[in-house]
C-alpha positions as CSV (number, residue, x, y, z in Angstrom):
1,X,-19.3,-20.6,-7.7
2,X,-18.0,-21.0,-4.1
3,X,-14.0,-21.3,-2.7
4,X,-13.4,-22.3,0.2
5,X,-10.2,-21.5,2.3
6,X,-9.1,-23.8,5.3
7,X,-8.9,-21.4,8.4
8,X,-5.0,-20.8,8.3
9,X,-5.3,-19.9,4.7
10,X,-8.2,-17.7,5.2
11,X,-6.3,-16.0,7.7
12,X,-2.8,-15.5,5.9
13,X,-5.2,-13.9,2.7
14,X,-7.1,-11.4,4.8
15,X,-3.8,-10.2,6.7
16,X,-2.3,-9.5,3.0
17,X,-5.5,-7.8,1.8
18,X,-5.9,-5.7,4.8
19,X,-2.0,-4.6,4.9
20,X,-2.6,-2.9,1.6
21,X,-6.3,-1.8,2.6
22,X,-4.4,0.7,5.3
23,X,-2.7,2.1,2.7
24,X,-5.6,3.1,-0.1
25,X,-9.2,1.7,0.7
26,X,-10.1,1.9,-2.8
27,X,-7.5,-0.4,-4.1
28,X,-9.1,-2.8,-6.7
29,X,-8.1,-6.5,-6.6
30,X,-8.0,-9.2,-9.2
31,X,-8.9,-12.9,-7.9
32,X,-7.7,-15.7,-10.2
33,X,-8.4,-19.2,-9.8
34,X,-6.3,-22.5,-10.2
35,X,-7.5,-25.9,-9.9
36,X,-6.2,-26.0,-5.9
37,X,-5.3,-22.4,-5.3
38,X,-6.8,-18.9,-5.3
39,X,-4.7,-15.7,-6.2
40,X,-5.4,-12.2,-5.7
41,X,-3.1,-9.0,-7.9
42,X,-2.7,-6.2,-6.2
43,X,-1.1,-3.2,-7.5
44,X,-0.3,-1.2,-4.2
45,X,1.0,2.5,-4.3
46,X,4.7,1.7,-4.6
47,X,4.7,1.0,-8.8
48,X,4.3,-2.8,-9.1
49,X,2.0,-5.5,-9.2
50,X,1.9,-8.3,-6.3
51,X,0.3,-11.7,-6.1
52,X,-0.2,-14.2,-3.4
53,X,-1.9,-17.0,-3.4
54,X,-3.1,-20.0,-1.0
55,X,-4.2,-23.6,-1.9
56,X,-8.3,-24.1,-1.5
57,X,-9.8,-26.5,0.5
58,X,-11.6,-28.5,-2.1
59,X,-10.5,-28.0,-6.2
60,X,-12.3,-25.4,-8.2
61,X,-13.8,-27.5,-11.3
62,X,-13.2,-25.7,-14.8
63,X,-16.7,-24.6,-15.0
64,X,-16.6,-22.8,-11.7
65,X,-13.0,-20.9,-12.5
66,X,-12.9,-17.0,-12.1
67,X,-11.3,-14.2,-13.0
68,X,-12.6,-10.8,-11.4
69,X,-11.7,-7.7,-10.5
70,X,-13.5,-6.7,-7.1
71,X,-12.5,-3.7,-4.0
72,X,-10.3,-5.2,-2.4
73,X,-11.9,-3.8,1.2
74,X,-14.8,-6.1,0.2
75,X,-13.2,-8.7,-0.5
76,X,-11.3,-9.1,2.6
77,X,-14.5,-9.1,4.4
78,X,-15.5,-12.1,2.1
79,X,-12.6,-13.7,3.5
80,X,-13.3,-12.9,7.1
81,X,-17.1,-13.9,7.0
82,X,-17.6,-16.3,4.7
83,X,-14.2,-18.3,4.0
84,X,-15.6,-21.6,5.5
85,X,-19.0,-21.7,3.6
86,X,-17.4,-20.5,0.5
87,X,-16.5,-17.0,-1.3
88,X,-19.1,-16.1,-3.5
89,X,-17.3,-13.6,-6.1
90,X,-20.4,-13.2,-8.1
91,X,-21.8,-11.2,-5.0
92,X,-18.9,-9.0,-4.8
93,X,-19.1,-5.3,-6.9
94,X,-16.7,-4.9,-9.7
95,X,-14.3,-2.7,-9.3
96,X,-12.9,0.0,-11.9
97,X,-8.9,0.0,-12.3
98,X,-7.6,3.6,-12.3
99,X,-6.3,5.0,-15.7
100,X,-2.7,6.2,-16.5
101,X,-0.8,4.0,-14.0
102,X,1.2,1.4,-14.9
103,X,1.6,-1.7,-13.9
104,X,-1.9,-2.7,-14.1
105,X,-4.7,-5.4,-13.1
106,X,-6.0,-4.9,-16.5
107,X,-2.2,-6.2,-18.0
108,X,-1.0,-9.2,-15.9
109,X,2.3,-10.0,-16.2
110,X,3.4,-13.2,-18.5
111,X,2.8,-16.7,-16.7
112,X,5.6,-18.5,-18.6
113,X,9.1,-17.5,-20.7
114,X,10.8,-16.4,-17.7
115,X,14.6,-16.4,-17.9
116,X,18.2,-15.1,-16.2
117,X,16.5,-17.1,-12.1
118,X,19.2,-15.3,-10.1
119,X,19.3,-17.1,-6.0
120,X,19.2,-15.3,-2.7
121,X,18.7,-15.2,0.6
122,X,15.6,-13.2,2.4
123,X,17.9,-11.9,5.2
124,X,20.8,-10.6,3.2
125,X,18.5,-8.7,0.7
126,X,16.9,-6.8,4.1
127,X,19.2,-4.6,4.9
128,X,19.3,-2.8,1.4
129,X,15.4,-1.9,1.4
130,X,16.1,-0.9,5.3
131,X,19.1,1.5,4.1
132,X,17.3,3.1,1.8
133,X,14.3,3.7,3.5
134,X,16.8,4.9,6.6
135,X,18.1,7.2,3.3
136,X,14.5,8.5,2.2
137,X,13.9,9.6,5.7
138,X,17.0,11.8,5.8
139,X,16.4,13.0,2.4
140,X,13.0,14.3,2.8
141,X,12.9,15.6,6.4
142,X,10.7,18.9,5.9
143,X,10.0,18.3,2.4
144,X,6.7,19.5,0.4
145,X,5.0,16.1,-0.8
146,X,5.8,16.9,-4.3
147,X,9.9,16.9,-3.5
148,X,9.5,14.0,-1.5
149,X,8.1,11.8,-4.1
150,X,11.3,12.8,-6.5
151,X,13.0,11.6,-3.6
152,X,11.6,8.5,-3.6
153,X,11.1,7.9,-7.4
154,X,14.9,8.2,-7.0
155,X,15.6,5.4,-4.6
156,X,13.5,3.2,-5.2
157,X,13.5,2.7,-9.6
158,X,17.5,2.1,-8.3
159,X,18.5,-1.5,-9.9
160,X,20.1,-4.1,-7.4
161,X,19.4,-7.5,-7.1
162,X,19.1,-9.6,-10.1
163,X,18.1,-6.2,-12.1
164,X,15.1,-5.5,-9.8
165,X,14.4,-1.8,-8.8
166,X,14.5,-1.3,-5.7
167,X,10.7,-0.9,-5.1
168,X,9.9,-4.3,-5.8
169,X,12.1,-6.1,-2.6
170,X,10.5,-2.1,-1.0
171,X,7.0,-3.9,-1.8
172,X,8.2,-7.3,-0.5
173,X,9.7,-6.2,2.9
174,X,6.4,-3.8,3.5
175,X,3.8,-7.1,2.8
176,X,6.3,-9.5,4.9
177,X,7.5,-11.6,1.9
178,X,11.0,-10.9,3.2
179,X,12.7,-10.5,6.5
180,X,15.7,-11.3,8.2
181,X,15.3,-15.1,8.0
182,X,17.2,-17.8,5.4
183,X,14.0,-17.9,2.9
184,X,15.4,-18.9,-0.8
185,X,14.1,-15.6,-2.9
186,X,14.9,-15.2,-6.5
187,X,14.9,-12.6,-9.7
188,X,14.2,-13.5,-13.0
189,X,13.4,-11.7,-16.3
190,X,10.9,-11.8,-19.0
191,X,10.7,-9.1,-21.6
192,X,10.4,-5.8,-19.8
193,X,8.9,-7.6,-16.9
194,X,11.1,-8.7,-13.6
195,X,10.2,-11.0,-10.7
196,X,10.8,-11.2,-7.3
197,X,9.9,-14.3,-6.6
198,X,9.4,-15.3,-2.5
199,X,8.2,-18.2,-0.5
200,X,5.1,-15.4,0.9
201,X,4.1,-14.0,-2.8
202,X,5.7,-12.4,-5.8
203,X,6.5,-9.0,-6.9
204,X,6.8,-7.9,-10.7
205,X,7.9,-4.4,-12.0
206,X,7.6,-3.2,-15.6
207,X,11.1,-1.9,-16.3
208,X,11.4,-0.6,-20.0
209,X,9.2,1.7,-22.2
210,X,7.7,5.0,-21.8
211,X,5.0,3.8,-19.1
212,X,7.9,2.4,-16.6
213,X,8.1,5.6,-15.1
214,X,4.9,5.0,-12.5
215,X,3.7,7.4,-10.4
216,X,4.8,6.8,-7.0
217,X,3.5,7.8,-4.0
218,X,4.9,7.9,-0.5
219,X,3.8,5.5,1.8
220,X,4.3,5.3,5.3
């Protein structure tokens, strides 16, 4: 099967794979397919899982629907080279998702039952991930690696709006899915899943349970 992007869309869906490809080149993605839309998971080195997606060009016919897990560093260079002619993810490699971390592409997060939508704003929501990223900084000045991720474990598994850790609007301000503008955001709840839901992409943290504590690793 082929998808084809428009060129905006192309271009919006390689900026959000490469953003994360600075951080780990080895980060596995999971494509999904809608009958209008394409959506790539991600599950970036801050302890969550992230999806955006953009509408196709032409619909993508029930017999042609997808769902892969492929490098993420290849498939932003499907993107970039092949967007108008179509993606071909039957060419990409499959990728393996690494063990013992949690969320993960292997577990997707529920598609319906979500309750509790709690309203914001993008802008007001800003300057808490700023303060606390101002407040990891001064924390960890001169630490080894090891304290500083304590250090940010701590921070960022803090609850604030709508019952979302901190890591998830973290996640969201580092991918662009908030800034300082008057975008409608909201929080909602399903199980021991929460949402962040934005007008750039989603963010959803596991919360409750023994695998909620993630292993979380700095990123600058």
């Amino acid at each position: 099967m082929t998808i084809r992007l428009a060129e905006p869309e192309a271009r919006i869906l390689e900026g959000f794979c490469r953003r994360q490809v600075a951080w780990d080149a080895a980060l596995p993605a999971r494509v999904v397919t809608a009958t209008r839309a394409v959506g790539v998971f991600t599950a970036p080195p801050l302890g969550v899982l992230v999806f955006f997606a953009v509408p196709t060009r032409d619909p993508v016919l029930a017999s042609d629907a997808a769902d892969a897990i492929v490098p993420l560093q290849q498939l932003a260079d499907e993107v970039r080279d092949r967007s108008a002619e179509g993606l071909r993810l039957a060419d990409l490699p499959r990728a393996l998702v690494p063990g013992g971390s949690s969320p993960s592409l292997q577990h997707l997060p529920p598609s319906d039952g979500w309750q509790l939508p709690i309203f914001g704003v993008s802008g007001d929501l800003v300057p808490l991930v700023d303060d606390a990223t101002a407040e990891f900084e001064a924390r960890s000045k001169g630490l080894p690696p090891r304290d500083q991720e304590s250090v940010a474990e701590e921070i960022w598994d803090r609850n604030v709006f709508g019952g979302l850790p901190l890591r998830a609007l973290h996640a969201a301000r580092r991918l662009g899915m908030i800034t300082t503008d008057s975008a409608k955001v909201s929080a909602a709840t399903s199980g021991p899943w929460k949402r962040f839901s934005t007008p750039r992409g989603q963010v959803f943290a596991y919360t409750a349970g023994p695998v909620a504590r993630l292993a979380l690793h700095v990123v600058r």
